[in-house]
Each structure stands twice: as structure tokens, then as C-alpha cells.
VEXKOL-52832 format. One record per residue (C-alpha): residue in one letter; x, y negated, z negated. Coordinates in steps of 0.02 Angstrom, whole numbers, plus 50000, padded with zeros to 5 digits. Example, Ala and Ser with C-alpha at 12.3 -4.5 7.8 and 13.67 -1.06 7.14 Angstrom:
<recs>
A506155022549610/S506845005349643/
</recs>
This chain:
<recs>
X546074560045730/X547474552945811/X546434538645892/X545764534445726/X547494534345643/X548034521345786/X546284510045776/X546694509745561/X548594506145635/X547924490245738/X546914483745626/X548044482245478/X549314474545596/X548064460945627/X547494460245445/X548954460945338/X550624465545419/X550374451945591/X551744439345504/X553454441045451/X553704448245298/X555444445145223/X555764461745124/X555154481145097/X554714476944940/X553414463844993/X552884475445137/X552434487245010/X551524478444918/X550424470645048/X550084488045139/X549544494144964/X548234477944919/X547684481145106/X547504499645078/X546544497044911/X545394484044993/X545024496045145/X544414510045035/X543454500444919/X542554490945070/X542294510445138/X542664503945294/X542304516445446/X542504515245635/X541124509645740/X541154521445877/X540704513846040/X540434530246164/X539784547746108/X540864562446141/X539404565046290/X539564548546360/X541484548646349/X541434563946459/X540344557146577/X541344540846592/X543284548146597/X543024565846673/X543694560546800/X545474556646701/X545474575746629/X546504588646719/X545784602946773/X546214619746769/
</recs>
């Protein structure tokens, strides 16, 4: 879950939060339109390996016991 917390983290930096916004106020209010816009849209994340072919491709990154 943690990797899809920081992929929802990414792309709202690039979608609503990637300028300077003057106040918390206004930051607010622009995570919350983004937010609403997200869900509605029922946006997901497109996946590009299987758990199987994530193994395959970074076992040899894991440690081992």
C-alpha cells in the first residue's frame, strides 16, 4: 500500500500542487477539488509488473535469510 500511497503522492504533485501556492487555505482547497475529481474519475493504478514478474525481475535485490 505504501507504493500506491506514494504513486497517488506523485501524481497530485504533478496535477494540482506542482506550482506555488501562496497560502494553506488555497492548498486546501485545491487538494480537496483534486481529491473530489480523483474519486469521481475512479481513477486506479495501472500496474505494470505482476507480483510473479516482479519477483522474477528484482529477486535478486531481496535479502535472504
Amino acid at each position: 500500500w505504501l507504493n500506491m500511497a506514494e504513486i497517488e503522492i506523485g501524481i497530485m504533485d504533478r496535477q494540482c500542487t506542482g506550482c506555488r501556492i501562496p497560502n494553506e487555505q488555497t492548498l486546501r482547497s485545491e487538494v480537496a477539488a483534486w481529491t473530489d475529481r480523483r474519486n469521481q474519475a475512479k481513477s486506479t493504478i495501472d500496474w505494470k509488473f505482476t507480483r510473479q514478474d516482479a519477483d522474477q525481475k528484482l529477486s535478486r535485490h531481496y535479502v535472504r535469510n
